[in-house]
N, C-alpha and C positions, 0 to 999 in steps of 0.2 A: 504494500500500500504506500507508493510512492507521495500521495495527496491524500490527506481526506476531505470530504467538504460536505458539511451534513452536520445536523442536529444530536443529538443524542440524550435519554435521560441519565441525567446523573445519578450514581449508587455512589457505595460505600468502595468498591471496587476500582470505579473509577480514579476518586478524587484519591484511593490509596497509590495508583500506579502513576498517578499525576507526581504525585508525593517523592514516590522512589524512583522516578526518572529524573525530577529537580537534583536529589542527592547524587546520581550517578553522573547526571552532568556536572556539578560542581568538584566531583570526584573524577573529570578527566575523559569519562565518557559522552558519547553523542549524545542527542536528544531522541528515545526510541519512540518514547510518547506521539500519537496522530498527531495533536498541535501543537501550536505554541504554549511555551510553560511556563507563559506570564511576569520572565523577567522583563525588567526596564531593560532598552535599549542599550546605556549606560553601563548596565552589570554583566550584559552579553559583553559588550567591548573589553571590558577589563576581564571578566573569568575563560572567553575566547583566547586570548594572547597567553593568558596564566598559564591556562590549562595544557597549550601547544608548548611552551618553555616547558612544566613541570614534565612533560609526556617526554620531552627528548631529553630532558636532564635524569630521568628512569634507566633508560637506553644508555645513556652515556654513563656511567657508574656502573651496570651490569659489563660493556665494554670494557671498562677499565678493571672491574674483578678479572677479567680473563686473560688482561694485561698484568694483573700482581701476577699470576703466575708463573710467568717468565722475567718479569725485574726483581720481584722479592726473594732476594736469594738467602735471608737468615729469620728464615720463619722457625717458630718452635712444630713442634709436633701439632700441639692443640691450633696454633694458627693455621698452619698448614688443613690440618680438617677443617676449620670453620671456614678457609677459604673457596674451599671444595663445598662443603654445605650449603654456602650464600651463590654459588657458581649459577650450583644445579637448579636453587629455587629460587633464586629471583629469575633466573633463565625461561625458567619455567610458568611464573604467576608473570610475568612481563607481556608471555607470550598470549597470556589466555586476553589481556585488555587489547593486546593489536589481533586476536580473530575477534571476539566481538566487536571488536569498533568497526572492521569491514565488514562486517552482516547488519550494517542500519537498516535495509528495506528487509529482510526475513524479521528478524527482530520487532520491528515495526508492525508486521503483518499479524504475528503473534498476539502483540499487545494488543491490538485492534478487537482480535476474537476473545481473548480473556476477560477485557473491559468489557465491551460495546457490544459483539457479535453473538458470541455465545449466551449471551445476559437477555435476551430482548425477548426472550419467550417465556422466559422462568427463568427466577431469583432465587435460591433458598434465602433467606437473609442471616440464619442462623449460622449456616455455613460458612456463608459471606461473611460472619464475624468471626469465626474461628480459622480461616485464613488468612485474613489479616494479624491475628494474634499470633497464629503462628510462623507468621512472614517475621513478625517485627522481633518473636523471642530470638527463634535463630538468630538471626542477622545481627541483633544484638549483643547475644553470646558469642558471637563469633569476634565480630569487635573488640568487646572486652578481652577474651583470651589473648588476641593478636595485641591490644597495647600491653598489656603484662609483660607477654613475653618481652616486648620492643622496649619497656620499662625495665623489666631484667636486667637485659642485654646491656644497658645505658648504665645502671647500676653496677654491674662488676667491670666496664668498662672503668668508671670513674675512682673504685675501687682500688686500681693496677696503678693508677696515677696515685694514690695517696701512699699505696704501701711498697707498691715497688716500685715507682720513682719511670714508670712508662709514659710514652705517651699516650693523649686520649685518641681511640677507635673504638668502632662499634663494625664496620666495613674490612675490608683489607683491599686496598685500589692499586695501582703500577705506581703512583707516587700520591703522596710523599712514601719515603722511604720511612719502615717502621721505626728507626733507628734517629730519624730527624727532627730532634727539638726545637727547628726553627719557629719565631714567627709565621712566615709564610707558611710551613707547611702544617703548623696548626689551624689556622685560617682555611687550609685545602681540606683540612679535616673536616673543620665546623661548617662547610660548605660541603661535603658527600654525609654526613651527618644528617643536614637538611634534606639531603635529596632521597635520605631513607627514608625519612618520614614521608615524604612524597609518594614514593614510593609505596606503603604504606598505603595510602587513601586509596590508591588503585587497586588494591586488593578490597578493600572493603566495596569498592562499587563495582568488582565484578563479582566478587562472594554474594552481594546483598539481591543483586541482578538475578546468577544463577540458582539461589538459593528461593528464591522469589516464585520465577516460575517454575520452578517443579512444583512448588506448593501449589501455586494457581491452577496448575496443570492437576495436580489430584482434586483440587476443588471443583473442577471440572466435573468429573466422574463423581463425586459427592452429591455435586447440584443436578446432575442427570439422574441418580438413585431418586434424589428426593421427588424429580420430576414423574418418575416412572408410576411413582409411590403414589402420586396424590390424582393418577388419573381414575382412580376408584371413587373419586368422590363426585365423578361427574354423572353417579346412578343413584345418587343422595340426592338430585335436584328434583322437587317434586315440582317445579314449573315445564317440565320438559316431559314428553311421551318418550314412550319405550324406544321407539324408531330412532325422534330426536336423538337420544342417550346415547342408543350404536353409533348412529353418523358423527358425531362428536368426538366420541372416543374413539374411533375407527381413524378419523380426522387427527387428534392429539396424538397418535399414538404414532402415525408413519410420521408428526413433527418431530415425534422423541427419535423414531430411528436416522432422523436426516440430523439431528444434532450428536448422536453417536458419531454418523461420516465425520462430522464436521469436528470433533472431540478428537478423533481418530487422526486426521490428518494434522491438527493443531501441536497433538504429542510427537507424531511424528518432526513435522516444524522444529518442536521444544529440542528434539534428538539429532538432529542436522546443525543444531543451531549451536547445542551444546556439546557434542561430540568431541571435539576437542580438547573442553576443557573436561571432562568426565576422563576419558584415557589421561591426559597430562595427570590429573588429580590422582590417582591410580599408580602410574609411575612415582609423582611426587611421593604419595605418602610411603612407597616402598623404602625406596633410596635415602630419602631424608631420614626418617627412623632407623635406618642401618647406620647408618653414618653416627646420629645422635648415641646409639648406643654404646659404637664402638668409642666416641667422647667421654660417655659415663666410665666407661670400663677403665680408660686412659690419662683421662682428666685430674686434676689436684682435687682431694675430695672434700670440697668444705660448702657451707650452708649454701653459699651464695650461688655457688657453681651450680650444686644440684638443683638448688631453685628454677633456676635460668634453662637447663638443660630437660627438666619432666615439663616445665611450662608450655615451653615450644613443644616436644613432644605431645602433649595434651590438646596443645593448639593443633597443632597436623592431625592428629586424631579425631577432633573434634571437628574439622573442617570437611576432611573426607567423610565422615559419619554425616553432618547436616546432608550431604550431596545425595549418601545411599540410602540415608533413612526415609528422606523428604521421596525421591524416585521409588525406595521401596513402596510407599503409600498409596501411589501412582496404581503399583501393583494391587496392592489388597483392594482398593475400590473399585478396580476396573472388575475384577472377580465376582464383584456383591454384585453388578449389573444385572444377568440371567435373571437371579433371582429375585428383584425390583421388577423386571417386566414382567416377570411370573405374578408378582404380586398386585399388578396393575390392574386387577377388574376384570380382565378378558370374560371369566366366567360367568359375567352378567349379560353377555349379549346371545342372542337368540335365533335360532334356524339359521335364514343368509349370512346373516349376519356372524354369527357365531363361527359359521367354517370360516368365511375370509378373514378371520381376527386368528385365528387358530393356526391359519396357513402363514399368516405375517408374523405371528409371536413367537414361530416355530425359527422360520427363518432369523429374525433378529436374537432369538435365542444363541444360536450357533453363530452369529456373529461375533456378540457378546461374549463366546465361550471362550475365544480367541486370544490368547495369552499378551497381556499387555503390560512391555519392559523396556525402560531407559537403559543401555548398554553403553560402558567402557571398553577399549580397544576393542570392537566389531563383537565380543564373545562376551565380554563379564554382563551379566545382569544385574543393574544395582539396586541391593535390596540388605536387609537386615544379616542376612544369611553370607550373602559374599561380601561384603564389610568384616564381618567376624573373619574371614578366609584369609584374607587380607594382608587383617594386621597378625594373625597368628605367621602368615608366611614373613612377613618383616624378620621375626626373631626366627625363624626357623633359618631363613637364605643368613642370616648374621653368627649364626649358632654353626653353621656348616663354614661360615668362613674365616670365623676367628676362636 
């Protein structure tokens, strides 16, 4: 949906996707929302420019981790892994803001049907409030874990300065050299310093993004259950004949199956869209948690270290888990389907009437039966089940290699 141009009622739904597209723009991301999101002209000018500096200065700081690695020639052991560690994942969550940012019109299309599209025939509202509540908890926890960690991190940094006499980093870059108490190269510090924190925001607006619609996306199938549910009540109208009743329900019932199509290809969309970052995430949380470990095992052992080290770990955990738990959901709701349209009243309609509801319910039945799954590199299916797989395989690939 290149344009849209059209009226719309407003929900709860809306004015929330309204909400988390503001934050993801300001977080460095496009605008995926149909329209405009109601900044001043002003504030486009200034967070446009920010946003393209803060975007390349991400970019340039992952560049230059990949430069310490061939200039820093007097790294400790534990530098040397955290250099490796920051390599792989900022490589990696860098990667997932530049594929979202190229899918603005999928992306766009998506929100369209979440908000607006899918919304216009049936609302549950109660639904509608328990996805936004749980849009906002994740995305929130996820937050918090992430500045802990980046507060950690910042904390035994400044630590090294007071007791061993180091310079301050949180990074490891091709210059300055670890070893350079300059001025200047303190200033080069407190300037890649910055650009983590940058950094930083970028994850949270594509975490808050991807973590968003898989929710929406099961609410989808939550708001279709309820829809299927409440065509039973169209035999409770005692202003309508028997006939009317069929032809009505008869009527509602192929709008439910054309909103299943239309569910069906929207998840599909959500899995085209997010493919990427579901594999990356997958990858990530292996490799990272190898590494982390093999830190634990290596590392000087005291409060702060260990703080800093199960944090992040917690946070990788807890990150790939929001992604397979929210997808797994995707799964269990799509399952109760069948059995929603089973419970839709069919049994009330009569003779003609009765076989052709019979012959439809049968068919959307076995639609419905149709196993429905967000997958990680082409195979993983993400769900409660291969999350647990996962992270046991972290320590299993770590246990076989050290």
């Amino acid at each position: 949906m290149e344009n849209y141009s059209g009226s719309y009622k407003p929900t709860k739904t809306t004015e929330f996707l309204i909400n988390l597209n503001k934050f993801v723009f300001i977080f460095g991301l496009p605008n995926f929302w149909v329209e405009d999101l109601g900044f001043s002209d002003t504030f486009k000018k200034i967070i446009g420019p920010l946003s393209e500096i803060g975007n390349w200065s991400v970019s340039a700081m992952v560049l230059l981790e990949y430069g310490a690695y061939f200039t820093q020639k007097n790294l400790t052991e534990r530098q040397t892994s955290d250099l490796i560690l920051y390599m792989i994942a900022h490589s990696i969550l860098t990667g997932y803001r530049i594929r979202m940012s190229h899918q603005t019109k999928q992306v766009k299309d998506v929100m369209y049907k979440l908000g607006i599209g899918l919304k216009e025939v049936y609302n549950d509202e109660e639904a509608e409030e328990q996805m936004i509540k749980k849009s906002k908890f994740f995305s929130a926890g996820l937050i918090i874990n992430c500045l802990i960690s980046v507060i950690l991190y910042t904390i035994e940094a400044i630590l090294r300065v007071v007791h061993k006499g180091q310079s301050f980093y949180t990074i490891i870059t091709a210059w300055p050299d670890m070893d350079d108490k300059s001025v200047l190269s303190n200033i080069g510090r407190a300037i890649f310093y910055i650009f983590w924190w940058i950094y930083l925001t970028r994850i949270f607006a594509v975490y808050t993004l991807v973590i968003s619609l898989t929710i929406a996306i099961g609410h989808l199938f939550k708001n279709l259950n309820s829809y299927f549910r409440s065509l039973d009540k169209i035999f409770e109208d005692d202003n309508l004949t028997q006939k009317e009743k069929e032809l009505e329900y008869e009527n509602a019932f192929k709008v439910g199956i054309k909103i299943h199509a239309e569910t069906l290809k929207c998840t599909g969309a959500v899995q085209a869209i997010c493919r990427d970052v579901f594999s990356g995430q997958i990858i990530f949380n292996l490799t990272i948690l190898i590494l982390l470990m093999y830190q634990m095992v290596n590392s000087t052992r005291n409060l702060t270290n260990a703080l800093t080290l199960v944090t992040t770990a917690l946070t990788i955990l807890c990150s790939t888990g929001f992604f397979m738990w929210n997808a797994g959901d995707i799964t269990v709701e799509a399952e109760i389907l069948p059995t929603a349209m089973y419970c839709s009243g069919w049994e009330n309609c009569q003779h003609g009437s009765s076989v052709r509801v019979r012959k439809l319910l049968v068919i959307a039945m076995m639609q419905a039966q149709e196993p429905v799954a967000l997958t990680g590199l082409g195979v993983i299916a993400l769900s409660y089940q291969s999350y647990v797989s996962i992270v046991k395989s972290s320590y299993s690939v770590f246990s076989v290699l050290y």
